[in-house]
mmCIF file of the N, C-alpha and C atoms, coordinates in Angstrom:
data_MODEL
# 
_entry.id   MODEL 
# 
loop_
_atom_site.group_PDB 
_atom_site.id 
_atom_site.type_symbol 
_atom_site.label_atom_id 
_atom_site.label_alt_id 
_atom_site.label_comp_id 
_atom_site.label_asym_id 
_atom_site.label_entity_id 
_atom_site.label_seq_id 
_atom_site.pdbx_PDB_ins_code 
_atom_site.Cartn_x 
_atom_site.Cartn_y 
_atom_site.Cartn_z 
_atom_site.occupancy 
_atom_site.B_iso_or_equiv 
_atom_site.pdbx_formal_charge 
_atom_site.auth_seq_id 
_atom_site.auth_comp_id 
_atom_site.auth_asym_id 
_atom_site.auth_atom_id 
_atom_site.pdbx_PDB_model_num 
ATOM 1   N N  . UNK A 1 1  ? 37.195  -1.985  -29.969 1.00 0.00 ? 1  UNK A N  1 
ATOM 2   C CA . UNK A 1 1  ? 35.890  -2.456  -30.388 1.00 0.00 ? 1  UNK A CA 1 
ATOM 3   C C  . UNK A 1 1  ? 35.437  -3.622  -29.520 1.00 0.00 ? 1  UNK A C  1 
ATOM 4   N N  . UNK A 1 2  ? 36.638  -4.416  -29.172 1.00 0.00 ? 2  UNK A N  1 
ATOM 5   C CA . UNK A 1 2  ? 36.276  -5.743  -28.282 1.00 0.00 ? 2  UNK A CA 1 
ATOM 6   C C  . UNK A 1 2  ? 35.675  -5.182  -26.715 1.00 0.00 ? 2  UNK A C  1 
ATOM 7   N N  . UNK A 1 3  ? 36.707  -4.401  -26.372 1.00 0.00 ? 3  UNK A N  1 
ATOM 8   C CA . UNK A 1 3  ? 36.101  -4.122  -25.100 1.00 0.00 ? 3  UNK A CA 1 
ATOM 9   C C  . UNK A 1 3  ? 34.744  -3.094  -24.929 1.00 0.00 ? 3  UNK A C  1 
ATOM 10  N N  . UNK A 1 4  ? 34.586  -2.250  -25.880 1.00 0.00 ? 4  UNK A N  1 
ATOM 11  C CA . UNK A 1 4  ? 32.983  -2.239  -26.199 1.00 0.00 ? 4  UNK A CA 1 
ATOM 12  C C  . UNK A 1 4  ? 31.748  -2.901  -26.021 1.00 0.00 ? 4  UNK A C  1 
ATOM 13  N N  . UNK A 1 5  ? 32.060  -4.062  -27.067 1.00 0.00 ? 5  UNK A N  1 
ATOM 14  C CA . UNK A 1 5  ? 31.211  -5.049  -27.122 1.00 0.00 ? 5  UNK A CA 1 
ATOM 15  C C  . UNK A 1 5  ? 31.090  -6.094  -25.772 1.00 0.00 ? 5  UNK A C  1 
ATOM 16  N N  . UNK A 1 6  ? 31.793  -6.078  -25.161 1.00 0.00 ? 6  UNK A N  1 
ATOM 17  C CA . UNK A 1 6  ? 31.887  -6.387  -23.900 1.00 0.00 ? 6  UNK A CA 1 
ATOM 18  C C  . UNK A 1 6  ? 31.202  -5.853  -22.726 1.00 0.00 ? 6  UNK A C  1 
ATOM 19  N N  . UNK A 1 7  ? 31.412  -4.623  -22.750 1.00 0.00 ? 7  UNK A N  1 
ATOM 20  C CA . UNK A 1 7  ? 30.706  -3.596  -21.763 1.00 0.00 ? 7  UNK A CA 1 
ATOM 21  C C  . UNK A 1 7  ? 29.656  -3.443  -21.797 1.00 0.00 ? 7  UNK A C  1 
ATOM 22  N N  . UNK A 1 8  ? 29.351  -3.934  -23.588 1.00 0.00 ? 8  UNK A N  1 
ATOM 23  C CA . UNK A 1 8  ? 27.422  -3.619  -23.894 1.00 0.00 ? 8  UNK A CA 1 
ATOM 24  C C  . UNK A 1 8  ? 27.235  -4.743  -23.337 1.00 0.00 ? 8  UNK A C  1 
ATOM 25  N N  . UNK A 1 9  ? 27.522  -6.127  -23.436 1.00 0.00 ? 9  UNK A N  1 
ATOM 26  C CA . UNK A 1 9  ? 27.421  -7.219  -22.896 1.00 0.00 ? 9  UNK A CA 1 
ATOM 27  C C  . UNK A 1 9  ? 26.816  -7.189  -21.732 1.00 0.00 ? 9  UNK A C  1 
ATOM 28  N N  . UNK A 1 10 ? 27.632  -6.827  -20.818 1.00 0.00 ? 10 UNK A N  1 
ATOM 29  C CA . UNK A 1 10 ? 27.639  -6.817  -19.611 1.00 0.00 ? 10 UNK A CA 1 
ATOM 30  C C  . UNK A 1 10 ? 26.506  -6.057  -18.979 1.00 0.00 ? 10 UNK A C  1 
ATOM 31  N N  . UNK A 1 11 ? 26.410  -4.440  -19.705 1.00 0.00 ? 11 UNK A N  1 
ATOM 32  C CA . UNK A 1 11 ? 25.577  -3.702  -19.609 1.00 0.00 ? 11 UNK A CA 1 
ATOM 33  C C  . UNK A 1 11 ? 23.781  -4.432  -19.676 1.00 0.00 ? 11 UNK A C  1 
ATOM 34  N N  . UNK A 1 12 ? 24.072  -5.090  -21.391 1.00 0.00 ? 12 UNK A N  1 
ATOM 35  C CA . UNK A 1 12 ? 22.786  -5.777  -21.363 1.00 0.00 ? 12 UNK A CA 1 
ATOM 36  C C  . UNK A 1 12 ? 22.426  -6.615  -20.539 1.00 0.00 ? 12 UNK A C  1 
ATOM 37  N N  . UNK A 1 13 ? 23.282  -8.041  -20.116 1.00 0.00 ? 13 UNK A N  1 
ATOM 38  C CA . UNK A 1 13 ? 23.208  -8.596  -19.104 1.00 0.00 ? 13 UNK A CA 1 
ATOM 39  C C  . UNK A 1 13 ? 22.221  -8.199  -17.594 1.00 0.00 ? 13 UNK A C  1 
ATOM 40  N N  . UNK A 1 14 ? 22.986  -6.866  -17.353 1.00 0.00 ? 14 UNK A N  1 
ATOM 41  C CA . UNK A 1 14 ? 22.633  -6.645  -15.823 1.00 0.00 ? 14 UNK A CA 1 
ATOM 42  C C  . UNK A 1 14 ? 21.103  -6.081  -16.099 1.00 0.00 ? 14 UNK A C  1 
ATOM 43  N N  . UNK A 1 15 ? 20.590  -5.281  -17.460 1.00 0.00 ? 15 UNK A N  1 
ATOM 44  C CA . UNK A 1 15 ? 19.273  -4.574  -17.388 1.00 0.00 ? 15 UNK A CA 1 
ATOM 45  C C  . UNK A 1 15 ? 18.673  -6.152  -17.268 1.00 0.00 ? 15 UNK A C  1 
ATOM 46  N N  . UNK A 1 16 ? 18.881  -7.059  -18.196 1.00 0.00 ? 16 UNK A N  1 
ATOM 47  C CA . UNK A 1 16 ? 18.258  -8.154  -18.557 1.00 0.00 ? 16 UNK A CA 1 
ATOM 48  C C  . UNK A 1 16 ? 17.903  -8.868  -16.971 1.00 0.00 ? 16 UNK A C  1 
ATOM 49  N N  . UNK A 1 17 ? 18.806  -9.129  -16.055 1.00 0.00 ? 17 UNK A N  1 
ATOM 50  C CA . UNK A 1 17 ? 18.917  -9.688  -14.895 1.00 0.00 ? 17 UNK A CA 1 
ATOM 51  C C  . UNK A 1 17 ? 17.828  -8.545  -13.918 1.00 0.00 ? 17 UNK A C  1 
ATOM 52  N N  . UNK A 1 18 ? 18.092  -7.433  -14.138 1.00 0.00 ? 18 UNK A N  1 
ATOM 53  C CA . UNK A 1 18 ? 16.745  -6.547  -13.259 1.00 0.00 ? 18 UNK A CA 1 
ATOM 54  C C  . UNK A 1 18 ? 15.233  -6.795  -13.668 1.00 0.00 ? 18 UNK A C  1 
ATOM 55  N N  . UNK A 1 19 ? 14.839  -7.172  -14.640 1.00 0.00 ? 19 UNK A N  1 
ATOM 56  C CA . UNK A 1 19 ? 13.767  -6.715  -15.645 1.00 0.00 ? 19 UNK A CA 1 
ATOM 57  C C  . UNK A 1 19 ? 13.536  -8.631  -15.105 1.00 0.00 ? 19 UNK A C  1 
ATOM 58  N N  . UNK A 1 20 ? 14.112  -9.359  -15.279 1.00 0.00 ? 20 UNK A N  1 
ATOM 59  C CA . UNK A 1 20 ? 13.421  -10.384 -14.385 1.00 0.00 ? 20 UNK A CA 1 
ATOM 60  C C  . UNK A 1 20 ? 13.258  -10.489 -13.259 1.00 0.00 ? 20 UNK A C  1 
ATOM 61  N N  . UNK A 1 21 ? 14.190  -9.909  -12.546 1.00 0.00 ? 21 UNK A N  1 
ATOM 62  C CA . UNK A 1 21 ? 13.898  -9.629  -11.187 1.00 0.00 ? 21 UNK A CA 1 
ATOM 63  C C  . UNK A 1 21 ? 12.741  -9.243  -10.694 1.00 0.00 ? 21 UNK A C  1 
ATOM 64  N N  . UNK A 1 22 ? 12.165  -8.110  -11.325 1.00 0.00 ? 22 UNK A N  1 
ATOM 65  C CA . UNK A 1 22 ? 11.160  -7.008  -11.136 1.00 0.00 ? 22 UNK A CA 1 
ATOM 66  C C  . UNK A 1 22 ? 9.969   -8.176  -11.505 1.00 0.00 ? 22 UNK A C  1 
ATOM 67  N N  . UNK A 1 23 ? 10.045  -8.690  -12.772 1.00 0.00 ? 23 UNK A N  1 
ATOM 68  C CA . UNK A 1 23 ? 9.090   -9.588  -13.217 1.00 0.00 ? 23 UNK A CA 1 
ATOM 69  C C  . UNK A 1 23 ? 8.737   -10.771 -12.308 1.00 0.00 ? 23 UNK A C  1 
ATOM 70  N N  . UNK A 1 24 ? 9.745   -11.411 -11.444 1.00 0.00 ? 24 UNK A N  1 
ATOM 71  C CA . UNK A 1 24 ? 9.347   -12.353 -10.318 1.00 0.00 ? 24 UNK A CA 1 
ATOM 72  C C  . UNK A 1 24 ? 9.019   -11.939 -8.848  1.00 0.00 ? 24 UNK A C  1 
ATOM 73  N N  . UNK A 1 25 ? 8.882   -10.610 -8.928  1.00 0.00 ? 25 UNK A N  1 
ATOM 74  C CA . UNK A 1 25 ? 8.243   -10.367 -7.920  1.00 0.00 ? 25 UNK A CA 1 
ATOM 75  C C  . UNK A 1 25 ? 7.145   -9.299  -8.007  1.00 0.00 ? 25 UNK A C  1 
ATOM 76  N N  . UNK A 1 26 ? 6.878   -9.259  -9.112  1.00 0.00 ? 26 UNK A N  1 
ATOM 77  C CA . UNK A 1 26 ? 5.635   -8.055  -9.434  1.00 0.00 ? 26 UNK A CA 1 
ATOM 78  C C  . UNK A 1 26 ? 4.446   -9.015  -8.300  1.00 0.00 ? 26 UNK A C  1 
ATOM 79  N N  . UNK A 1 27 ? 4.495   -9.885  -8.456  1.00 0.00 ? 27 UNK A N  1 
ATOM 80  C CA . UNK A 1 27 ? 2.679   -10.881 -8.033  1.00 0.00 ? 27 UNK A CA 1 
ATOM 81  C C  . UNK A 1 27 ? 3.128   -10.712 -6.255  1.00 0.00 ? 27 UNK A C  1 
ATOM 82  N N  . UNK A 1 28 ? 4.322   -10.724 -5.837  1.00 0.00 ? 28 UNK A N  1 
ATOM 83  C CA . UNK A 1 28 ? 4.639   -10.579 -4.917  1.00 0.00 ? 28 UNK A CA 1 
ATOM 84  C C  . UNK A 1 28 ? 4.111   -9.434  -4.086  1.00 0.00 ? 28 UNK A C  1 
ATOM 85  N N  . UNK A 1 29 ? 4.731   -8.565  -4.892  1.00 0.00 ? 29 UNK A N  1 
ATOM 86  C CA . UNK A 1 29 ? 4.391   -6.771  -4.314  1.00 0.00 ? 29 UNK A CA 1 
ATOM 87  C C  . UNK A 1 29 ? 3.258   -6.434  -4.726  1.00 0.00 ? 29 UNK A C  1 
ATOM 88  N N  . UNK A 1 30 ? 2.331   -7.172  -5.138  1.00 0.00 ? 30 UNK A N  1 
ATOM 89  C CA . UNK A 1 30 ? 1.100   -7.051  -5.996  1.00 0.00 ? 30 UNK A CA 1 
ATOM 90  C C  . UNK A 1 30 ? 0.560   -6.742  -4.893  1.00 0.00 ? 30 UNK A C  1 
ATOM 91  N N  . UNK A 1 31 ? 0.788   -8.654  -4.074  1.00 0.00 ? 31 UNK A N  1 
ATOM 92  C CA . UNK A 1 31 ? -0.048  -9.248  -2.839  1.00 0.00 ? 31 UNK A CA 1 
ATOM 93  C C  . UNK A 1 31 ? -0.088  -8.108  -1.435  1.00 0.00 ? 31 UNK A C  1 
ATOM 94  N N  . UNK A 1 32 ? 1.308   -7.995  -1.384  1.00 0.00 ? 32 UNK A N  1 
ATOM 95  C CA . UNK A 1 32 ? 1.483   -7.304  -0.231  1.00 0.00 ? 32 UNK A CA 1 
ATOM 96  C C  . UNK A 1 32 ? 0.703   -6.059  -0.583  1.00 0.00 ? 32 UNK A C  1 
ATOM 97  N N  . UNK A 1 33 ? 1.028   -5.284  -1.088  1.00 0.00 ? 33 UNK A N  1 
ATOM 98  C CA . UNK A 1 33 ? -0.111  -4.019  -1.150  1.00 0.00 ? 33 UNK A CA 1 
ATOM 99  C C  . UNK A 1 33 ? -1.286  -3.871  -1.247  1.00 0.00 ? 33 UNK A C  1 
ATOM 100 N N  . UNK A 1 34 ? -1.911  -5.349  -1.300  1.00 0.00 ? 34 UNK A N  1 
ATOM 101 C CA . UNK A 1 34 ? -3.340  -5.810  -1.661  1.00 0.00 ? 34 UNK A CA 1 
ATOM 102 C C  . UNK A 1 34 ? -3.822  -5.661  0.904   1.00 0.00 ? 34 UNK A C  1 
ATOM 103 N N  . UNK A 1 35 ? -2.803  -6.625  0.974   1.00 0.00 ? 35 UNK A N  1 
ATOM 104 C CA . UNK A 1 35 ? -2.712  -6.773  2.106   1.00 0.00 ? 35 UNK A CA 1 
ATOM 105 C C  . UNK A 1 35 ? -2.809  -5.467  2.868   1.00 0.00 ? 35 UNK A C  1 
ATOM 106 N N  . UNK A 1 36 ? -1.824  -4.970  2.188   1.00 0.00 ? 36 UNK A N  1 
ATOM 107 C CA . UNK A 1 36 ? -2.146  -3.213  3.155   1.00 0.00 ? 36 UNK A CA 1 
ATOM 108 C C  . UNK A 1 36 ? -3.011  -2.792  3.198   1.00 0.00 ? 36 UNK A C  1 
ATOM 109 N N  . UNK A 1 37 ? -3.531  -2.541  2.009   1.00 0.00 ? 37 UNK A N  1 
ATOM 110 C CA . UNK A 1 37 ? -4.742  -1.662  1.912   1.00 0.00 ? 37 UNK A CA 1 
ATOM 111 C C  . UNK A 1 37 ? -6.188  -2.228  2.370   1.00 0.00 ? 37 UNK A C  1 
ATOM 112 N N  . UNK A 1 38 ? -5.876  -3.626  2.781   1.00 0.00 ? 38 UNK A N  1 
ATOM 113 C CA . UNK A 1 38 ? -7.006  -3.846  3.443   1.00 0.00 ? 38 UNK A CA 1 
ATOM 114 C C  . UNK A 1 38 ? -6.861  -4.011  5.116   1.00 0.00 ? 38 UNK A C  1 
ATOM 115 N N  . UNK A 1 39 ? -5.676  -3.605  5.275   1.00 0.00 ? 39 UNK A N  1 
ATOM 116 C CA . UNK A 1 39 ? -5.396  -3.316  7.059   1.00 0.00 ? 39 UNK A CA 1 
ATOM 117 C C  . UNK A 1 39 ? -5.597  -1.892  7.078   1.00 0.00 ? 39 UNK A C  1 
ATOM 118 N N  . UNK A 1 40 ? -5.295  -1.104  6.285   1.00 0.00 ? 40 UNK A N  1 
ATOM 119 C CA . UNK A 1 40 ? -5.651  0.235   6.419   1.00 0.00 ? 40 UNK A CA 1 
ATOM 120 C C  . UNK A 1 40 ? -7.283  0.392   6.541   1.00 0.00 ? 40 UNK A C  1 
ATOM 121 N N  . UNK A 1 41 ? -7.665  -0.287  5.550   1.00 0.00 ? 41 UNK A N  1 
ATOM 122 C CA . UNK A 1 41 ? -9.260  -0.155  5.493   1.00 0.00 ? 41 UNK A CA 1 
ATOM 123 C C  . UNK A 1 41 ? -9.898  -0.513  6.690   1.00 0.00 ? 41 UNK A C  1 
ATOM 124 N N  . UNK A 1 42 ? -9.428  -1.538  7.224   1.00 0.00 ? 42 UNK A N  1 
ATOM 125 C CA . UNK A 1 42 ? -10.372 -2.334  8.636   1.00 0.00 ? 42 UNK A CA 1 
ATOM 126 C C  . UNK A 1 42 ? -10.033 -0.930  9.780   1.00 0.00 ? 42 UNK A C  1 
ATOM 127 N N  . UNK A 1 43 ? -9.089  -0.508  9.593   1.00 0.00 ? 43 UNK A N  1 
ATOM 128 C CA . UNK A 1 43 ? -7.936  0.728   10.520  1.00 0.00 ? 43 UNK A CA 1 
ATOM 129 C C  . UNK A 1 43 ? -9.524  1.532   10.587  1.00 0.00 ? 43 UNK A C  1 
ATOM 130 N N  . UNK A 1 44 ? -9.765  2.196   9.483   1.00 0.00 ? 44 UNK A N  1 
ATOM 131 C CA . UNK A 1 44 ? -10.454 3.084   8.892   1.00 0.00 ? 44 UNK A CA 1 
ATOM 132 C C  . UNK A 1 44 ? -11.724 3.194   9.471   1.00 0.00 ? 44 UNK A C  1 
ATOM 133 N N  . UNK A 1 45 ? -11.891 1.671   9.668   1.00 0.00 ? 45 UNK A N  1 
ATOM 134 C CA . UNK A 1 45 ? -14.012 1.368   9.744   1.00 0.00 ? 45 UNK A CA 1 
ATOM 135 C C  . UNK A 1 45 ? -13.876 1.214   10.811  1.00 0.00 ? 45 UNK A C  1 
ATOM 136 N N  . UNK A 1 46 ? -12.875 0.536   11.554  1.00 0.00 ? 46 UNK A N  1 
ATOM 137 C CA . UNK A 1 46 ? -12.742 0.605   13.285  1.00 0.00 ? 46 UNK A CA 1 
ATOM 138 C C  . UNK A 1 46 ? -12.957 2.282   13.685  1.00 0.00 ? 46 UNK A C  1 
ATOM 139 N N  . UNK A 1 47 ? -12.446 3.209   13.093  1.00 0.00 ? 47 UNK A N  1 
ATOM 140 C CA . UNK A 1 47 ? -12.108 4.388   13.788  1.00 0.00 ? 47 UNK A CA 1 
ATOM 141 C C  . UNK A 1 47 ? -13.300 4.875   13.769  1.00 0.00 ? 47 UNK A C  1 
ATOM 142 N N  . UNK A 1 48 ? -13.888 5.251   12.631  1.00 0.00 ? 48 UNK A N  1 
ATOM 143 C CA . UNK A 1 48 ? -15.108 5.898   12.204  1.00 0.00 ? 48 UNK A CA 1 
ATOM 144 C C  . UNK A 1 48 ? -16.347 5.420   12.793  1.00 0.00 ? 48 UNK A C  1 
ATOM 145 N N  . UNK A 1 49 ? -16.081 4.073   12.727  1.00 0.00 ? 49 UNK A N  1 
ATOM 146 C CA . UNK A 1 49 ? -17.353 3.430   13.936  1.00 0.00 ? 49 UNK A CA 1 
ATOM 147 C C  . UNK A 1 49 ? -17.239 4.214   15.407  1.00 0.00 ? 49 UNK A C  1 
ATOM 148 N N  . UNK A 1 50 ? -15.876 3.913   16.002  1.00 0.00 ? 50 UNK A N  1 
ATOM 149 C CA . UNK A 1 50 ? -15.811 4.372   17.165  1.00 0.00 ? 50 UNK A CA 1 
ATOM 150 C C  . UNK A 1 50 ? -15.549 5.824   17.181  1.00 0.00 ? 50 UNK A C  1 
ATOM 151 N N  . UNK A 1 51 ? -15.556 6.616   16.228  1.00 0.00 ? 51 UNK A N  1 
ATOM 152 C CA . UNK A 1 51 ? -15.668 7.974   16.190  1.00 0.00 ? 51 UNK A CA 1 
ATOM 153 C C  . UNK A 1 51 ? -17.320 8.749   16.002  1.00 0.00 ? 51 UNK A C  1 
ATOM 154 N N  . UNK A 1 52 ? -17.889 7.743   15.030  1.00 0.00 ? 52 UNK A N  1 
ATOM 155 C CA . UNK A 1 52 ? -19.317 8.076   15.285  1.00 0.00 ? 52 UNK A CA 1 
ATOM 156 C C  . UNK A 1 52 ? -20.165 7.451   16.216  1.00 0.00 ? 52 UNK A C  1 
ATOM 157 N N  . UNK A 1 53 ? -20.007 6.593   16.923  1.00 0.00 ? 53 UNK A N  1 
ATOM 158 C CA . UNK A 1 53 ? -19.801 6.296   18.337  1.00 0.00 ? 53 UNK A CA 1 
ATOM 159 C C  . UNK A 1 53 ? -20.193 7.783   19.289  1.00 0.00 ? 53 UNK A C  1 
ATOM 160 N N  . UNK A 1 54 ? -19.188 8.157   19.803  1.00 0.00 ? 54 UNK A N  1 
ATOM 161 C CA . UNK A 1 54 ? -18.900 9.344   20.811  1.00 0.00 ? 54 UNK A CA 1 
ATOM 162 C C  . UNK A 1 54 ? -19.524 10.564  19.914  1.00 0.00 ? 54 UNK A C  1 
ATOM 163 N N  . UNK A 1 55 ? -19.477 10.601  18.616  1.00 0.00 ? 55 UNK A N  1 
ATOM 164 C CA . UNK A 1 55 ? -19.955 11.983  18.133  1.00 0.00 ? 55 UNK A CA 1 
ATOM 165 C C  . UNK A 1 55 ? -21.263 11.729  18.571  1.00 0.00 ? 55 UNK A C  1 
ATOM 166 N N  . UNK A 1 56 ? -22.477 10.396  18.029  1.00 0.00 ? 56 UNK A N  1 
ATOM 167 C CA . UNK A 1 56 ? -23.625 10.230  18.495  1.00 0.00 ? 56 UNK A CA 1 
ATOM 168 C C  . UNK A 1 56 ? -23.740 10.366  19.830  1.00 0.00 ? 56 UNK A C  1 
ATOM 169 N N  . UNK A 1 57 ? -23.097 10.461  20.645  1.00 0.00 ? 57 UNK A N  1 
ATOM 170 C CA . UNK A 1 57 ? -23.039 10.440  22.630  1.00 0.00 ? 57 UNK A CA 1 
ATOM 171 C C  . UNK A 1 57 ? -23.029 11.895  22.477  1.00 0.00 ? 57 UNK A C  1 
ATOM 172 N N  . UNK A 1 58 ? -22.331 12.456  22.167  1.00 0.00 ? 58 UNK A N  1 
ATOM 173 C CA . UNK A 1 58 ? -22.195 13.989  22.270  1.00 0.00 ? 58 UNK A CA 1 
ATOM 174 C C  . UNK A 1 58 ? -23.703 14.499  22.200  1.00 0.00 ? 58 UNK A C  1 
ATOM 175 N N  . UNK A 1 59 ? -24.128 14.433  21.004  1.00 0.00 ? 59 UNK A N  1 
ATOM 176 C CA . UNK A 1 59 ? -25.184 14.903  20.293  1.00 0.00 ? 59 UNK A CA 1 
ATOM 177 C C  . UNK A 1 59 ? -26.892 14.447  21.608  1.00 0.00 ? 59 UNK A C  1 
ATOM 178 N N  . UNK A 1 60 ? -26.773 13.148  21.866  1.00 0.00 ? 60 UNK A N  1 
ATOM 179 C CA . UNK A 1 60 ? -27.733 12.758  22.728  1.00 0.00 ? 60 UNK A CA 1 
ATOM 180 C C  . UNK A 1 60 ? -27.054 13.669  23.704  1.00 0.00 ? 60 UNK A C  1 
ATOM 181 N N  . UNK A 1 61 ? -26.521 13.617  24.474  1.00 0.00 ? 61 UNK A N  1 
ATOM 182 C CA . UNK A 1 61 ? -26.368 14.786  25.389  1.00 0.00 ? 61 UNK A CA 1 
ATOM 183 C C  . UNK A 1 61 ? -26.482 16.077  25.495  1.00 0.00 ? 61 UNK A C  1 
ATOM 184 N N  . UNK A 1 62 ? -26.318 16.547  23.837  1.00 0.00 ? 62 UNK A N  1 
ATOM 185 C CA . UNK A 1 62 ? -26.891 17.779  23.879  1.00 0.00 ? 62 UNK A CA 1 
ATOM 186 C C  . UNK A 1 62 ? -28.290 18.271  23.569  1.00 0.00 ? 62 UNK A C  1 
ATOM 187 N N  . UNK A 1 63 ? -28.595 16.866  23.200  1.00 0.00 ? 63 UNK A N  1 
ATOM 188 C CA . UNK A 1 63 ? -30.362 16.942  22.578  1.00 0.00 ? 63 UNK A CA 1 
ATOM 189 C C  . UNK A 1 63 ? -31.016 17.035  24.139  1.00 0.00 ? 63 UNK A C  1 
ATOM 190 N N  . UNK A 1 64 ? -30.678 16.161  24.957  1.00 0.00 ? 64 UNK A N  1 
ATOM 191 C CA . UNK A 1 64 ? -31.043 15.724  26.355  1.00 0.00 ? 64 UNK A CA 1 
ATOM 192 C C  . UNK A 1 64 ? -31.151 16.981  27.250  1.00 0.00 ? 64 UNK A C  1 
ATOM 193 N N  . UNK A 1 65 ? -30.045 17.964  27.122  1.00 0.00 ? 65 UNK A N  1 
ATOM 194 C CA . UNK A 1 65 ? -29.911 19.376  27.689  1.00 0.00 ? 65 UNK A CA 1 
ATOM 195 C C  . UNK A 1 65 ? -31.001 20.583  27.114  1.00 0.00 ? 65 UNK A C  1 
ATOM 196 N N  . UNK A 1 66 ? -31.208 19.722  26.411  1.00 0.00 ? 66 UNK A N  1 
ATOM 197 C CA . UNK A 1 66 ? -32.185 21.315  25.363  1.00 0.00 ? 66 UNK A CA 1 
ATOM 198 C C  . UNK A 1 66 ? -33.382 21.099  26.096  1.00 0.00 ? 66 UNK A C  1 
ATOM 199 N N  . UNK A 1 67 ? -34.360 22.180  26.515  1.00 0.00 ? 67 UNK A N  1 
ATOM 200 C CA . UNK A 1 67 ? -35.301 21.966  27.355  1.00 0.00 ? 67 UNK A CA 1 
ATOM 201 C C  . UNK A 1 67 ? -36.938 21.891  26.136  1.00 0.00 ? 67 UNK A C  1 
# 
């Protein structure tokens, strides 16, 4: 029974020790993914600019060819 109660101990212990863990760095991993997703985003508006960019070049060039 002793060494039972021990093992739950221990057991509880370690969930108890994760579950703060997780809790002192939730604001952490909050931030950082806040961070990503706004490097992805700038990623995004850079491309599309410079993708509608050259699509608009295309298009004047083919408007320019049409007689």
């Amino acid at each position: 029974m002793e060494v039972q109660q021990t093992m739950l101990n221990k057991i509880s212990e370690f969930v108890m020790g994760l579950v703060a863990r997780f809790r002192s760095e939730a604001g952490q991993a909050l931030a950082e993914y806040g961070l990503i997703l706004a490097l992805i985003a700038v990623v995004c508006i850079l491309t599309l600019t410079a993708l509608g960019l050259a699509v608009s070049g295309q298009l004047d060039a083919i408007a320019g060819a049409m007689p």
